[in-house]
C-alpha positions in Angstrom: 6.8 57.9 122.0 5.3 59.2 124.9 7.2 62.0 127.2 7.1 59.8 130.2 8.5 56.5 127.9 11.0 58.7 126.5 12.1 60.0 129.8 12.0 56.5 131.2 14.2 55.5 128.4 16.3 57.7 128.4 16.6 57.2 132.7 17.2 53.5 132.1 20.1 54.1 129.3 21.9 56.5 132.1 22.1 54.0 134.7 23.2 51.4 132.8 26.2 53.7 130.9 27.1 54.8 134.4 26.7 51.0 136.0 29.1 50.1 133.4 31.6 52.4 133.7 31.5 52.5 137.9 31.5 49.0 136.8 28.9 47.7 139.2 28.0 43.8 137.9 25.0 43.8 139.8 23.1 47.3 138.3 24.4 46.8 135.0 23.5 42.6 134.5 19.8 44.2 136.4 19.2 46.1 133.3 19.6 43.4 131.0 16.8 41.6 129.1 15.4 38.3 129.6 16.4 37.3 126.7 19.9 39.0 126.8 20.7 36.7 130.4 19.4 34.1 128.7 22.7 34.6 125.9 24.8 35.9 128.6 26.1 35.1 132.0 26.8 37.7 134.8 30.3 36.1 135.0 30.5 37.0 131.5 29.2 40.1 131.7 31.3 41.5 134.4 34.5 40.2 132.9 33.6 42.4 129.9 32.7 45.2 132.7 37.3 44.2 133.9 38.3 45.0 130.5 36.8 48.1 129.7 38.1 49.3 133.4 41.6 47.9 132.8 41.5 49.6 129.0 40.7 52.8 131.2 44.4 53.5 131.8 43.4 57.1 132.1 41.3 56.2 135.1 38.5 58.5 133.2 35.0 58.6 135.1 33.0 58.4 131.5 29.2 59.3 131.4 26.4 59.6 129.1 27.0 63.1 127.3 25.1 62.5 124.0 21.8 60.9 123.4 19.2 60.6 121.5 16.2 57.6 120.3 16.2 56.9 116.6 13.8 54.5 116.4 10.6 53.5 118.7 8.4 50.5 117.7 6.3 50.1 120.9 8.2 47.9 123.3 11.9 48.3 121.1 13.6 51.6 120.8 17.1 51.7 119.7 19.3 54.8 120.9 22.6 56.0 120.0 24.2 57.9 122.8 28.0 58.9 123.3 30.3 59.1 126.3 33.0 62.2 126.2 35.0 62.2 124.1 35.6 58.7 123.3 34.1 58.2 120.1 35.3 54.0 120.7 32.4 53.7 123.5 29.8 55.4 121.4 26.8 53.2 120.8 24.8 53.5 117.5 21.4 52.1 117.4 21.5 49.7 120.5 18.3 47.7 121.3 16.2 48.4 124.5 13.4 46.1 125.4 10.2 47.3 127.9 10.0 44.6 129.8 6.9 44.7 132.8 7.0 48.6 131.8 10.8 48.5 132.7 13.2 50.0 129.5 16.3 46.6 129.6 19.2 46.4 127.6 18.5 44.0 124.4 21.2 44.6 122.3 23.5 41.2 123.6 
């Protein structure tokens, strides 16, 4: 992987992890893939984006701490990356898609 893919990878990861956590519907569903809207609605999507914040009883600002690309086949990369410490909202080996040179979240 290129340094400027990986750094545009890893860019795209951030501001989803913090789009979901904010939750902001409208940056978060902007990072999905074509093919994940086409499996998921935004009214789906942000009620999953209401129960993460109502789980948050803590009212805990989380953010990407931990990251790192395990795999890279041209347009797919999967990346594991980890949030505080809240081992529950790590993510192990979750899809991205470059789509129109854009890094989108594929793993719906």
């Amino acid at each position: 992987m290129e340094p400027g893919d990986a750094a545009a990878l890893e860019r795209a990861v951030r501001a989803y992890v913090d789009a979901y956590f904010e939750p902001d519907v409208d940056a978060g569903y902007a990072a999905y893939s074509a093919r994940c809207k086409e499996e998921v609605t935004e009214a789906a999507f942000a009620e999953s984006l209401k129960r993460a914040r109502d789980a948050n009883v803590d009212g805990v600002r989380y953010e990407m701490e931990r990251y790192a690309v395990e795999e890279f086949t041209g347009v797919t990369a999967y990346v594991t990356y980890g949030v505080g410490d809240e081992p529950r909202f790590d993510h192990r080996r979750q899809q991205w898609s470059r789509e129109d040179g854009e890094w989108r979240y594929d793993a719906c």
